[in-house]
N, CA, C and O of each residue as an XYZ file, in Angstrom:
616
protein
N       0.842     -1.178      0.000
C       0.000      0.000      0.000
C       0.889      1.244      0.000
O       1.843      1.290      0.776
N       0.561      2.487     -1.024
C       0.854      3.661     -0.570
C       0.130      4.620      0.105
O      -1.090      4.653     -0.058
N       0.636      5.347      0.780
C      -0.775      6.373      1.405
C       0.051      7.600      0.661
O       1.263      7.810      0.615
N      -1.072      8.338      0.091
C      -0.577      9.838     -0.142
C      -1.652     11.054      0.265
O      -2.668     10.972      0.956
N      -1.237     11.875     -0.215
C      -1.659     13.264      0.284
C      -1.735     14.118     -0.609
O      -0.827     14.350     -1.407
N      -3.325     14.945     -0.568
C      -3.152     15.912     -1.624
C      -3.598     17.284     -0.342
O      -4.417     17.245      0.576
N      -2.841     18.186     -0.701
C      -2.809     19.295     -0.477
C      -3.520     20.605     -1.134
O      -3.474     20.515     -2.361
N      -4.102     21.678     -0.733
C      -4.704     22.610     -1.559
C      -4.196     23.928     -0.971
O      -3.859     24.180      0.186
N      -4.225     24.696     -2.046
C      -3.646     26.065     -1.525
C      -4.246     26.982     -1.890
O      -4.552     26.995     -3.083
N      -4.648     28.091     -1.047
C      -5.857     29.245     -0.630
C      -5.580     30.294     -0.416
O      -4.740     30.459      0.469
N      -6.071     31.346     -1.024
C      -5.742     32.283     -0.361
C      -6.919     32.904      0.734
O      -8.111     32.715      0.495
N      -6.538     33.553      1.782
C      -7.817     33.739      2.686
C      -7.703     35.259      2.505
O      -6.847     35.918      1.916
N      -8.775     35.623      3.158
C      -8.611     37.256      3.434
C      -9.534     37.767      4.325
O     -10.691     37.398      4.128
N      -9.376     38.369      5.072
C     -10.266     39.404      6.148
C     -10.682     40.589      6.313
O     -10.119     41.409      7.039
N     -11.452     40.745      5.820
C     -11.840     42.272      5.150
C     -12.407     42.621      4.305
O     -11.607     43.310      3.672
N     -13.433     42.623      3.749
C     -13.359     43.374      1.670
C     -12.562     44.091      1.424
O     -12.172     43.982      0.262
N     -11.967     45.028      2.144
C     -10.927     46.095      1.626
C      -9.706     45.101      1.274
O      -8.762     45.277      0.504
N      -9.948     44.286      1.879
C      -8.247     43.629      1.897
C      -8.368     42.909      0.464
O      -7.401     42.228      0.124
N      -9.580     43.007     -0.495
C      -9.558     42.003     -1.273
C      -8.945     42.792     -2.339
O      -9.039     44.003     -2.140
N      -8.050     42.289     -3.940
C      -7.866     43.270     -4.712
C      -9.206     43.911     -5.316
O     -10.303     43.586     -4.863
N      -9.065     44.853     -6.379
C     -10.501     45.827     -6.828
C     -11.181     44.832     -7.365
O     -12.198     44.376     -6.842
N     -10.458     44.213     -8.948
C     -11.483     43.311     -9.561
C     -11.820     42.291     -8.817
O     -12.669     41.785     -9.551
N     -11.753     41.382     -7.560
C     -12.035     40.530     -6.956
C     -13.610     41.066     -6.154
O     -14.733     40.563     -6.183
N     -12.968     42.528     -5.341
C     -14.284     42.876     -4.596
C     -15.161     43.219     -5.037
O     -16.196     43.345     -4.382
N     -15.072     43.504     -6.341
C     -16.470     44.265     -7.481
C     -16.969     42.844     -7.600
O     -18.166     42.679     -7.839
N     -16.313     41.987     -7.483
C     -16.951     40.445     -8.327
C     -18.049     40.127     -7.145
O     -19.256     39.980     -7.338
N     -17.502     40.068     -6.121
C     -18.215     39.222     -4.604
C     -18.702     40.563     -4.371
O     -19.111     40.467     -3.214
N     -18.952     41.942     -4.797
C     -20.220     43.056     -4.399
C     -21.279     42.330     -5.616
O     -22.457     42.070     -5.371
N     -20.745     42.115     -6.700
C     -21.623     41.740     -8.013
C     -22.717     40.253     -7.594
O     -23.903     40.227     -7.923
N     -22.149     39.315     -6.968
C     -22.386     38.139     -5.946
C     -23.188     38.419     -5.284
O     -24.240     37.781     -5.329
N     -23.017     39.543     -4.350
C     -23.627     39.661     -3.383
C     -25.146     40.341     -3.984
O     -26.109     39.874     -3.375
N     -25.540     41.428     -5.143
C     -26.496     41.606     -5.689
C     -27.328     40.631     -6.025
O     -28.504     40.597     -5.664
N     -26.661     39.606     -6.879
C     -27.317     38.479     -7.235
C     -28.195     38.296     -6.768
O     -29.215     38.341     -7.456
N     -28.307     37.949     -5.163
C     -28.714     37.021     -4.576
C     -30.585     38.156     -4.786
O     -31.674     37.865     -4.292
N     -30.376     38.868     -5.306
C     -31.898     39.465     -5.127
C     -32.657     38.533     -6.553
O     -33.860     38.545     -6.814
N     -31.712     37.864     -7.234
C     -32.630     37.291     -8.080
C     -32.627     35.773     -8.055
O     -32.869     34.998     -8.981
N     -32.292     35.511     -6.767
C     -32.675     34.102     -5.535
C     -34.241     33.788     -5.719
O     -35.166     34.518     -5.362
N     -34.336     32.448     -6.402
C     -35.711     31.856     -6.260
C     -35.807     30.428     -5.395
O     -36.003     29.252     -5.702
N     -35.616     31.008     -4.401
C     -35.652     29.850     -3.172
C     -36.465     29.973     -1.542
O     -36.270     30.154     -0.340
N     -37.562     29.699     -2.663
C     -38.981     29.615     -1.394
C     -38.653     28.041     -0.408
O     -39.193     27.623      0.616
N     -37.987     27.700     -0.920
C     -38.111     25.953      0.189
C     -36.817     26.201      1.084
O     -36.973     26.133      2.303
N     -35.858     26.416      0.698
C     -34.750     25.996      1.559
C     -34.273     26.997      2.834
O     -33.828     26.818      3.968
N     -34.839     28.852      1.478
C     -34.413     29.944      2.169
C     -33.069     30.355      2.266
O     -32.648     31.235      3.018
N     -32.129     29.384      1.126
C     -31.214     29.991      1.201
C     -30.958     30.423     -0.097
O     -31.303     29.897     -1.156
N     -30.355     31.376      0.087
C     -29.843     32.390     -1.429
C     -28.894     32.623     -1.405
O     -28.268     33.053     -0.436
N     -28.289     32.280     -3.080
C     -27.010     31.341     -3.103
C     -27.071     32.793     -4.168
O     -28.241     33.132     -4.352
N     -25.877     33.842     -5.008
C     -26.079     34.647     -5.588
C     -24.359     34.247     -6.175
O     -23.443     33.784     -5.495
N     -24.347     34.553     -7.402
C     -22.993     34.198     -8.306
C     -22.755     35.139     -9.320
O     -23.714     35.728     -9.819
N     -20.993     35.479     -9.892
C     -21.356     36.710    -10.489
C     -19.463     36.070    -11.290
O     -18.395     35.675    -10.823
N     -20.007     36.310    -12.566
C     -18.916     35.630    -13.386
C     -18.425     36.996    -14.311
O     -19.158     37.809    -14.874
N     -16.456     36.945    -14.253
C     -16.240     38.273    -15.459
C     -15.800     37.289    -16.803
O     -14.907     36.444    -16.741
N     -16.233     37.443    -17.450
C     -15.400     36.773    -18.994
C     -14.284     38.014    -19.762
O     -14.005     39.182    -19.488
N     -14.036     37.451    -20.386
C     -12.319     38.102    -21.106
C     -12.972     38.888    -21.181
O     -12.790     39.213    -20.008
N     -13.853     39.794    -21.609
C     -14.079     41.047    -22.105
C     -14.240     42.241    -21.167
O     -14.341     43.394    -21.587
N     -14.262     41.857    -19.694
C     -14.115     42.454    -18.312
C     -16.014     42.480    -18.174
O     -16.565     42.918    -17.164
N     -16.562     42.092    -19.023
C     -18.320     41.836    -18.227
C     -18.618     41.157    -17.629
O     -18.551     39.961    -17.912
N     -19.169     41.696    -16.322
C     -19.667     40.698    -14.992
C     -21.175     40.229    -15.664
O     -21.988     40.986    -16.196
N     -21.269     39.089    -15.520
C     -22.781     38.619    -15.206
C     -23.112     37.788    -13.993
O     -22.333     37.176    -13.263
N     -24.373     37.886    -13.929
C     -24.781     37.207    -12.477
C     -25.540     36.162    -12.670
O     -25.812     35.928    -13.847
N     -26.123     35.203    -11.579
C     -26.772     34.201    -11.793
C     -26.708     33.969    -10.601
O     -25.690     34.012     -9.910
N     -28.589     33.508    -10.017
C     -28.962     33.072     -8.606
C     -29.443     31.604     -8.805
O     -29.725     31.017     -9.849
N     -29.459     31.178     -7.522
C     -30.616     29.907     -7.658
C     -31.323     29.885     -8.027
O     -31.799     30.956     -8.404
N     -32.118     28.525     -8.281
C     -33.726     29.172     -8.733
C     -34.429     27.539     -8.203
O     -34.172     26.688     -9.055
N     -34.811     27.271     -7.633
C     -35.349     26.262     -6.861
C     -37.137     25.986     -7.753
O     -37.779     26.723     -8.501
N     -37.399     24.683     -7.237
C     -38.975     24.337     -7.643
C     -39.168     23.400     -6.944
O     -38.200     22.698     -6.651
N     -40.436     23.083     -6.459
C     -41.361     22.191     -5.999
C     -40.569     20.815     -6.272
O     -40.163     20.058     -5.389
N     -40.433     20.642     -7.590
C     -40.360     19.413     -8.005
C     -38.562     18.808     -8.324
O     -37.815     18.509     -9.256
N     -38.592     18.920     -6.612
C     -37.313     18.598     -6.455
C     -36.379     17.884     -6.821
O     -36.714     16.766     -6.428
N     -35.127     17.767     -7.473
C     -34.159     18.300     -7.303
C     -34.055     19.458     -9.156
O     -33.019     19.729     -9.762
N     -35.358     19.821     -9.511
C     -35.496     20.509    -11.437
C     -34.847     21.982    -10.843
O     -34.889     22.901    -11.662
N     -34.238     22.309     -9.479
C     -34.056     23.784     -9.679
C     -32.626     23.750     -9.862
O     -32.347     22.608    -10.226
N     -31.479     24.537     -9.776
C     -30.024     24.892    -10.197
C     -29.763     26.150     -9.298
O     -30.267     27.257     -9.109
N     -28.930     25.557     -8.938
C     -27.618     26.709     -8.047
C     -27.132     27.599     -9.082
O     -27.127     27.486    -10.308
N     -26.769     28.412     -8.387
C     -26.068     30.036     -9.113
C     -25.038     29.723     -9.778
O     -24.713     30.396    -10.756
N     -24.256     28.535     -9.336
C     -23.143     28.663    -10.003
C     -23.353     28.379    -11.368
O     -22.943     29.175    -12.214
N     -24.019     27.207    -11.732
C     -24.525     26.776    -12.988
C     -25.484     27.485    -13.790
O     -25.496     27.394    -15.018
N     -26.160     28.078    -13.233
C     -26.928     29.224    -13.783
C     -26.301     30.633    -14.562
O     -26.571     31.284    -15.571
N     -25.512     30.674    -13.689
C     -24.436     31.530    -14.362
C     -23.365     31.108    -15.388
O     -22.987     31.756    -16.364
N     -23.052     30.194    -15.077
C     -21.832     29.771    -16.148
C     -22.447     29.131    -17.225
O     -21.712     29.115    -18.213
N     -23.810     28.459    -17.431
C     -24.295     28.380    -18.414
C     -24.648     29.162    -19.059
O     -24.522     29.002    -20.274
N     -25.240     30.346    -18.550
C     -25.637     31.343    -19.721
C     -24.195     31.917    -20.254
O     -24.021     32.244    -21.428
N     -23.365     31.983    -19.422
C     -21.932     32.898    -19.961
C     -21.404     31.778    -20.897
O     -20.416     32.159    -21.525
N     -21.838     30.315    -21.209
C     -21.485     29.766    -21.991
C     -21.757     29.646    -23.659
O     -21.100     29.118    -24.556
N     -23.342     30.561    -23.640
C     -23.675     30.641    -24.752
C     -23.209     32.364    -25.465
O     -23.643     33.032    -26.404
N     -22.335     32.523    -24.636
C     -21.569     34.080    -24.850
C     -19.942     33.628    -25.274
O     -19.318     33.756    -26.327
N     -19.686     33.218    -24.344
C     -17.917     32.690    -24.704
C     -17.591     32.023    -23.967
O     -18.112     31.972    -22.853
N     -16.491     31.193    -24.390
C     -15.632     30.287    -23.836
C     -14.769     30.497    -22.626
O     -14.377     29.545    -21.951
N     -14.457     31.822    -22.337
C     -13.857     32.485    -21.369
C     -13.944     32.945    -20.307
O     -13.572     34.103    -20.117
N     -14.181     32.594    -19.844
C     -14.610     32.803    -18.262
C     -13.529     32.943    -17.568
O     -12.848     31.990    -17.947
N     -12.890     33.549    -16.749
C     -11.812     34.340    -16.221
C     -12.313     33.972    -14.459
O     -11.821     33.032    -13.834
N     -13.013     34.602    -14.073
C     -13.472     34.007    -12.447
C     -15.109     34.268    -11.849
O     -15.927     34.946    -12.470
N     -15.338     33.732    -10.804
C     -16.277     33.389    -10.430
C     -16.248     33.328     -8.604
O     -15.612     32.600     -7.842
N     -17.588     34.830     -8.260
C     -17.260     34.299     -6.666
C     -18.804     34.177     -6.840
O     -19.571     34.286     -7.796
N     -18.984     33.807     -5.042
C     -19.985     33.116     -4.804
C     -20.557     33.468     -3.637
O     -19.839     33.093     -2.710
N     -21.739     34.140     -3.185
C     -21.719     34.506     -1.922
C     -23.714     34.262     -1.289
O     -24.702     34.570     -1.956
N     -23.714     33.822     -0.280
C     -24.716     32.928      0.423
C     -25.093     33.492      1.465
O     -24.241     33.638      2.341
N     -26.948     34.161      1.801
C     -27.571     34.281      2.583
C     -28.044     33.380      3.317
O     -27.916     32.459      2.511
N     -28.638     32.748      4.503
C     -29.129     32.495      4.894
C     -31.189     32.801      5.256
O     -31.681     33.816      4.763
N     -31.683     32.284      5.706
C     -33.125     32.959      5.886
C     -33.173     33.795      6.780
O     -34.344     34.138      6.946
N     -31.938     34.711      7.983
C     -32.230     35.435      8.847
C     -31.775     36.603      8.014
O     -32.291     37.681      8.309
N     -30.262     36.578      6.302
C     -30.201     37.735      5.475
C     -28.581     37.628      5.806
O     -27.809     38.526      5.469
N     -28.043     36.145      6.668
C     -26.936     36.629      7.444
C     -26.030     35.910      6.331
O     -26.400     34.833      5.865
N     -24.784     36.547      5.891
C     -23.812     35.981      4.973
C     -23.117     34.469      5.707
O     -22.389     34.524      6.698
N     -23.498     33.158      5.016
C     -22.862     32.399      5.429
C     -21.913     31.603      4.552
O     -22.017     31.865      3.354
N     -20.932     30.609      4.911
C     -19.970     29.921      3.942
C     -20.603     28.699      3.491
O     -21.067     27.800      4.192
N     -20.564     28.777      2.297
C     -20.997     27.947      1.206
C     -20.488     27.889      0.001
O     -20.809     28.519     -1.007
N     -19.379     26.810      0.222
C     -18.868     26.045     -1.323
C     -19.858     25.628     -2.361
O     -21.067     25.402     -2.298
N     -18.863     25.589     -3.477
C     -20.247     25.316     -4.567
C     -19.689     23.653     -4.477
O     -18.577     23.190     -4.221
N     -21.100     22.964     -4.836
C     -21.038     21.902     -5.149
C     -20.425     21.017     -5.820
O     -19.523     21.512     -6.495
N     -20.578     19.425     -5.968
C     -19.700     18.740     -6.680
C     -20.093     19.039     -8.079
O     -19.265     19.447     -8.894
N     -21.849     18.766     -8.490
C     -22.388     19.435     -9.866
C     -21.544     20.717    -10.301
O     -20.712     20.883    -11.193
N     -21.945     21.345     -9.575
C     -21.359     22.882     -9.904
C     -19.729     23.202    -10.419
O     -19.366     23.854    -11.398
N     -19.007     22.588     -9.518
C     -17.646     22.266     -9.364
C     -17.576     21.077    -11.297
O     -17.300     21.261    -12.483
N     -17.713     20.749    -11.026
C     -17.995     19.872    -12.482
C     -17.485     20.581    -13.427
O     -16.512     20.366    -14.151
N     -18.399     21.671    -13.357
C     -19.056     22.317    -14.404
C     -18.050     23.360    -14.748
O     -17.634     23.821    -15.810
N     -17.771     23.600    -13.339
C     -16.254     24.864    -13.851
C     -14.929     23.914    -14.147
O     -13.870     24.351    -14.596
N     -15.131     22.844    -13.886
C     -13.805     21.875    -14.458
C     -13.919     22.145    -15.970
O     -12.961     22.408    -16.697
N     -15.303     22.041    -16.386
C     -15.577     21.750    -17.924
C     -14.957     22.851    -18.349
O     -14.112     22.828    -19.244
N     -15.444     24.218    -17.551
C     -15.457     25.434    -18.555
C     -13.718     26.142    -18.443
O     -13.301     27.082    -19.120
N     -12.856     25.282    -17.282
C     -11.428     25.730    -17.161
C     -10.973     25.087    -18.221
O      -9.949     25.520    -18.751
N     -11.672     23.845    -18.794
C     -11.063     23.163    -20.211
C     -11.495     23.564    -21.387
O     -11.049     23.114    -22.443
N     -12.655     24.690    -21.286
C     -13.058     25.280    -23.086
C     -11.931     26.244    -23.076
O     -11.053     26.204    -23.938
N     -11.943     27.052    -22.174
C     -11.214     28.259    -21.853
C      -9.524     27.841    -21.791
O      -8.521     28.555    -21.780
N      -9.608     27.143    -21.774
C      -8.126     26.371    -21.445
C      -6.753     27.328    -20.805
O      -5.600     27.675    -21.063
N      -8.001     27.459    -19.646
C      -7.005     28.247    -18.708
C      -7.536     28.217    -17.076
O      -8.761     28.125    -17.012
N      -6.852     28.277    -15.759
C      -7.592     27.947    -15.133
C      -8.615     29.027    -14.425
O      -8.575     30.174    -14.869
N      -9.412     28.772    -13.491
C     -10.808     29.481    -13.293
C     -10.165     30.165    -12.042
O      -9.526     29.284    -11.467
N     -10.092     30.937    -11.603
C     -10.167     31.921    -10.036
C     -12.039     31.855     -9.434
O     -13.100     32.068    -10.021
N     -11.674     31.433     -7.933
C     -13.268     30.921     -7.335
C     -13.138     31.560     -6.445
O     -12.182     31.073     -5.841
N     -13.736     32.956     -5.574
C     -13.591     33.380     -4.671
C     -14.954     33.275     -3.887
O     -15.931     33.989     -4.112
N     -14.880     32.264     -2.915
C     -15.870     32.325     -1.735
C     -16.341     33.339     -0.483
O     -15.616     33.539      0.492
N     -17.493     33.870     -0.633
C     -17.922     34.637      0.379
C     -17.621     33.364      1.275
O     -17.921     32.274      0.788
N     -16.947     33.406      2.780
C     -17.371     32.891      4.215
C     -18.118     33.373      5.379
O     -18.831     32.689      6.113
N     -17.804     34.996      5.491
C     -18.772     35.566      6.160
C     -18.691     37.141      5.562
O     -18.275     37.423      4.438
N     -19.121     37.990      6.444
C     -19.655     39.317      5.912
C     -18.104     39.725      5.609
O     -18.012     40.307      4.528
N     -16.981     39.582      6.228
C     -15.764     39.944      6.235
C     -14.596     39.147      5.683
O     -13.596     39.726      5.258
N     -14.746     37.427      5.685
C     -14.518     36.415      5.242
C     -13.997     36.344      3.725
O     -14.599     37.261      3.167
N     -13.561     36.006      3.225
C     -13.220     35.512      1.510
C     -11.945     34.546      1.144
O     -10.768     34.840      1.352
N     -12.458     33.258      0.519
C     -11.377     32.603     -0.149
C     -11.305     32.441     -1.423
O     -12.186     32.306     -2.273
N      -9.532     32.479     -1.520
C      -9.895     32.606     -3.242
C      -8.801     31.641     -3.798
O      -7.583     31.758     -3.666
N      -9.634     30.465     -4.579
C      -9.028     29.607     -5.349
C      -8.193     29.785     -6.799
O      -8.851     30.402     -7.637
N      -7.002     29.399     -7.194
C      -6.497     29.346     -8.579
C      -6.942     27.807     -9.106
O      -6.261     26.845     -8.750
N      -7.843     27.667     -9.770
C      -8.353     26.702    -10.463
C      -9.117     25.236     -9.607
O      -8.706     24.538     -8.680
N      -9.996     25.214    -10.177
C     -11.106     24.124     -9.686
C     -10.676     23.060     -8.964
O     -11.335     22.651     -8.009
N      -8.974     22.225     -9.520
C      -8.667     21.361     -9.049
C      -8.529     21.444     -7.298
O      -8.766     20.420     -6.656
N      -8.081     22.891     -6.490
C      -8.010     22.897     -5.449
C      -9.991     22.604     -4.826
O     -10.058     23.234     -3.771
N     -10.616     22.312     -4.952
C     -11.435     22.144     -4.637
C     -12.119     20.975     -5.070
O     -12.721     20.382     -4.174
N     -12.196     20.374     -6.485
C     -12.429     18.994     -6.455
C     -10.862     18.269     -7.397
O     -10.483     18.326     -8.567
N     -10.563     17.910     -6.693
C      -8.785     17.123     -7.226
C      -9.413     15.825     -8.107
O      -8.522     15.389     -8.836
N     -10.533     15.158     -8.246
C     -10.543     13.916     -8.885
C     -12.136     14.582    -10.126
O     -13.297     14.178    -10.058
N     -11.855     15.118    -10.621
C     -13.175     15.650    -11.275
C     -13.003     14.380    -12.577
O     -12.006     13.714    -12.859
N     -14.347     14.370    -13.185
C     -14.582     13.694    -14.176
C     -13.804     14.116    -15.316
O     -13.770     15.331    -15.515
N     -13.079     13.251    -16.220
C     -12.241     13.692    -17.066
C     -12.582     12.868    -18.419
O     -13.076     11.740    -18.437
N     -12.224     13.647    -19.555
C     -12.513     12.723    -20.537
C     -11.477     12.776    -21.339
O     -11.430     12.054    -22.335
């Protein structure tokens, strides 16, 4: 047997000020999102905000339904539509209400995570992921692999 170890490397930060400009415009852009949150069941509002090469932010919220599991997280919501725009997608933060309005930490999913594997391979370059953790909180990834290391590959 071998045992090994994979390691990931993060950057953290404490503050919004502390974040650089284009990072904090991204996770203020995130943080708007979340007003176009369609999540009557869970109550949580998940809000996402993507720049592509051309320096345009777009956004994308949840959008939940009855007929559970037909609704989609922000992340995919967003990076799909920026997919029928371009291949380029440059970065992506992500930032999460709770039902009391309170900013909490929330990674994007394995689906989700997938999905930016796919789009670090149209783009063929890697993705920057900066996570809201709390109101002051932020982590920020250089490419998908620090977050899922065994993604589906073809």
């Amino acid at each position: 047997m071998i045992e090994k170890e994979i390691n990931i490397q993060f950057k953290e930060y404490l503050g919004i000020t502390s974040l650089e400009e284009d990072d904090r415009l991204l996770i203020l852009e995130a943080r708007k999102a979340i007003e176009g949150s369609y999540s009557p069941y869970s109550k949580f509002k998940v809000g996402s905000a993507i720049r592509i090469e051309t320096g345009e932010i777009i956004l994308g919220a949840n959008q939940e339904n009855i007929a559970y599991p037909s609704g989609l997280c922000a992340e995919r919501v967003v990076l799909f539509y920026a997919g029928t725009k371009t291949d380029n997608v440059e970065s992506i933060a992500i930032a999460c209400q709770n039902e009391k309005g309170e900013w909490v930490e929330s990674y994007p999913c394995g689906a989700c995570l997938q999905v930016m594997l796919e789009t670090e391979k149209r783009a063929n370059k890697k993705l920057r992921i900066i996570v809201q953790i709390s109101s002051e909180h932020f982590n920020i990834f250089e490419g998908v692999n620090s977050l899922l290391p065994f993604g589906f590959s073809f």
